[in-house]
DOKE-643585 format. One record per residue (C-alpha): residue in three letters; x, y, z. Coordinates in steps of 0.05 Angstrom, whole numbers, padded with zeros to 5 digits, always signed. Example, Ala and Ser with C-alpha at 12.3 -4.5 7.8 and 13.67 -1.06 7.14 Angstrom:
REM DOKE-643585
Ala+00246-00090+00156 Ser+00273-00021+00143 
This chain:
REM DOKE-643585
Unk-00037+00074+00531 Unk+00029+00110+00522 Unk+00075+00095+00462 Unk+00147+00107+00456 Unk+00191+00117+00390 Unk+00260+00127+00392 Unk+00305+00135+00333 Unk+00374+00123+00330 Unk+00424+00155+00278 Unk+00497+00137+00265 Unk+00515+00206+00304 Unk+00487+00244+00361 Unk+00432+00233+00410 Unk+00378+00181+00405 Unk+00306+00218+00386 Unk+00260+00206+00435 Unk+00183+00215+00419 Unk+00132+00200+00469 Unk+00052+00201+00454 Unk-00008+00183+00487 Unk-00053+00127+00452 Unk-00097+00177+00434 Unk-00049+00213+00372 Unk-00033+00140+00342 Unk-00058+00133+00281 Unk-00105+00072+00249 Unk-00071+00013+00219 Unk-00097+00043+00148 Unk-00081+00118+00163 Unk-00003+00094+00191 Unk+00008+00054+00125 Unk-00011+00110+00079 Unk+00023+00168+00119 Unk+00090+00119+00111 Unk+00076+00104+00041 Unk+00074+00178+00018 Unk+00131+00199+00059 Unk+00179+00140+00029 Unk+00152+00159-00040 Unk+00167+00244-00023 Unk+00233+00224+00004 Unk+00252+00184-00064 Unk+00269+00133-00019 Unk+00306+00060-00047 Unk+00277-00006-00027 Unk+00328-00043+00016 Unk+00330-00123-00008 Unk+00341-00143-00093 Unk+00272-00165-00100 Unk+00246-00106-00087 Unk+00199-00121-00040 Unk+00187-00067+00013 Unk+00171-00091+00077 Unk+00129-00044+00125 Unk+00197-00044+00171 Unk+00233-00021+00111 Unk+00191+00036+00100 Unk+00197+00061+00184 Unk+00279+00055+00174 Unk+00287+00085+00105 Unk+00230+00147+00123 Unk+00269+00154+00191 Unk+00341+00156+00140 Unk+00307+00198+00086 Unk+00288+00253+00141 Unk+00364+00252+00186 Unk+00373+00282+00255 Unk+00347+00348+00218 Unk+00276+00323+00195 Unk+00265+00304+00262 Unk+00284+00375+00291 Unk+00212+00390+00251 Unk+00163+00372+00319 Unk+00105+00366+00277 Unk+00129+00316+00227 Unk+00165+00274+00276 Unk+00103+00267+00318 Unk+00068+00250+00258 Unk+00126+00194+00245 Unk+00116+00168+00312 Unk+00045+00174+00305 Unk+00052+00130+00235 Unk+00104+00081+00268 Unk+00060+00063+00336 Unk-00006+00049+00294 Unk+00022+00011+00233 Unk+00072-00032+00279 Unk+00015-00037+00335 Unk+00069-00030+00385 Unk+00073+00007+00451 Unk+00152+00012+00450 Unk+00191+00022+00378 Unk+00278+00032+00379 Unk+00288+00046+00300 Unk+00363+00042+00290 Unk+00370+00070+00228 Unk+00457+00057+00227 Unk+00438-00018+00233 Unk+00371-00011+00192 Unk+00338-00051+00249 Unk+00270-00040+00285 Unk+00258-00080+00350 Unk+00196-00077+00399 
């Protein structure tokens, strides 16, 4: 199965990453890569409480890195890799300006 990420930023192109089911990552594996990245980036949880939802973490990673963390191929195949197995969806549009993920 293929899976498809695409990240939009306030400016310029959307970022289209593509991968074959093989590269996504476990449920487990996902959650931890996102966890370390949104703790490395210093990155603020969105709502009062606190709370950090697992959609919080793909939007504020995806805002932490900007157009120029994903011009790094490596890491943003592992971000797509992270997104497709902790979501456990095909087909991910991460629109960071409007902090919104839909399937």
């Amino acid at each position: 199965m293929q899976a498809r990420i695409t990240v939009i930023f306030e400016t310029g192109a959307p970022v289209e990453l593509q991968l074959d089911g093989a590269e996504v990552l476990s449920f487990e594996a996902a959650r931890r890569w996102l966890d370390e990245q949104f703790v490395r980036m210093e990155c603020e949880p969105l709502r009062g409480s606190g709370k950090v939802l697992l959609a919080d973490k793909v939007i504020q990673v995806a805002a932490g890195a900007g157009p120029s963390g994903f011009a790094d191929a490596a890491w943003a195949l592992d971000y797509a890799r992270a997104v497709s197995g902790a979501l456990s969806k095909a087909l991910v549009k991460v629109d960071v300006a409007r902090q919104a993920v839909s399937y």
